[in-house]
C-alpha positions, -999 to 999 in steps of 0.1 A, spaced: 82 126 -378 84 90 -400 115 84 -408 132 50 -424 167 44 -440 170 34 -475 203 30 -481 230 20 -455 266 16 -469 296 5 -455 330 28 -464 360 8 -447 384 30 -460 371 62 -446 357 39 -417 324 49 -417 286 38 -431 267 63 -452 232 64 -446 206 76 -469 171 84 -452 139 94 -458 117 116 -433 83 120 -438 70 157 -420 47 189 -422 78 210 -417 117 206 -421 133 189 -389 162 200 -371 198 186 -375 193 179 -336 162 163 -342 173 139 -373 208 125 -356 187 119 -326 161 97 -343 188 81 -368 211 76 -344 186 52 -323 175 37 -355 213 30 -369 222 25 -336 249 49 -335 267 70 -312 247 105 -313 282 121 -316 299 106 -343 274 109 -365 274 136 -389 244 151 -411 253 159 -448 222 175 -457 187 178 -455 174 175 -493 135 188 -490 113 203 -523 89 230 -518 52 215 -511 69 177 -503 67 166 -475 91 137 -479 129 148 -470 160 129 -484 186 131 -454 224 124 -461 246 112 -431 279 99 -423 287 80 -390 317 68 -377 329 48 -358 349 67 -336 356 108 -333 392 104 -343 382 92 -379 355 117 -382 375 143 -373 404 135 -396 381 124 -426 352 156 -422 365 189 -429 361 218 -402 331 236 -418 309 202 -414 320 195 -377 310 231 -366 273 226 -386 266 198 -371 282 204 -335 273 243 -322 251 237 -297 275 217 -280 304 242 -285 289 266 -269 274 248 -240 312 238 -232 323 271 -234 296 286 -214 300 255 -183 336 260 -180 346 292 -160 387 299 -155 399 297 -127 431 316 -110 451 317 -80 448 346 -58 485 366 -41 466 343 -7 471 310 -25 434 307 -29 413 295 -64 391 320 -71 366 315 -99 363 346 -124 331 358 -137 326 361 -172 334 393 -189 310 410 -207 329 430 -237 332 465 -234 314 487 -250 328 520 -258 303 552 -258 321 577 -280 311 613 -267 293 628 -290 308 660 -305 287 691 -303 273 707 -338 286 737 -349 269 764 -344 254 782 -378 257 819 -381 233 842 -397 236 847 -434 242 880 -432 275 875 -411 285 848 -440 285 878 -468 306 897 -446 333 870 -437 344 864 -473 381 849 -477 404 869 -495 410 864 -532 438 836 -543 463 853 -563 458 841 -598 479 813 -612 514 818 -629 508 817 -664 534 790 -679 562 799 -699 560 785 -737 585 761 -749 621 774 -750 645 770 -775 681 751 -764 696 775 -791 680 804 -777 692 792 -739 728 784 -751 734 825 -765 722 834 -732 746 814 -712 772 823 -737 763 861 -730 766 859 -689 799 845 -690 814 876 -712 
């Protein structure tokens, strides 16, 4: 992999450089692979140096690489947004979590280390199938018929409604 920088640009207010590279390869490299070799050849910390993109076109093999590196992690951390430090910084993420194993005091006063728990997976039983009866027992287990619906009355008359009050109270 041939790589060279073509543009490297000083931001004092964000305290950082920009560095615009250009990577010469049969296939697309690695994030890993390009802060490595640019951060020996800006002479950079590997850490603090963040990769923007990785600009390639189908059937070049010339890549345009976009970086940011800082001077320190505080800046990069407070200038870079989340979704950039997570790209860029995975591996690493994980590694840490994987080392570090909690550790907890036993009733004896002891440490003891706890091993990692595996989530659990819950089997749900599995429900039998009903069982299918004959068709001929299906003809002869019909449900009884629904009553049929009330017919609605039509539209009553408040005049006709008033005599008939008038009537029940005489």
């Amino acid at each position: 992999m041939e790589m060279k920088i073509i543009q490297d640009t000083k931001n004092e207010v964000l305290n950082r450089r920009e560095i615009i590279a250009e990577v010469e390869d049969k296939k697309v490299p690695s994030k890993d692979e390009v802060r490595k070799k640019l951060s020996a050849m800006a002479e950079v910390d590997e850490k603090s140096l963040i990769i923007q993109k990785i600009d390639s076109e189908f059937g070049n093999p010339k890549m345009v690489i976009t970086a940011n590196a800082y001077s320190d992690e505080k800046s990069m951390k407070n200038v870079e947004s989340e979704y950039f430090l997570k790209r860029n910084f995975k591996v690493e993420e994980k590694a840490k979590v994987e080392e570090a194993p909690t550790k907890e005091t036993s009733t004896d006063g002891t440490t003891v280390e706890e091993k990692k728990e595996e989530p659990v997976k819950e089997t749900l039983a599995k429900e039998p199938k009903p069982v299918e009866t004959p068709a001929e027992e299906k003809k002869t287990e019909e449900t009884p018929a629904k009553e049929p619906a009330k017919k609605e009355s039509a539209p009553v008359d408040k005049a006709t409604v008033e005599e008939k009050k008038e009537e029940k109270k005489e």
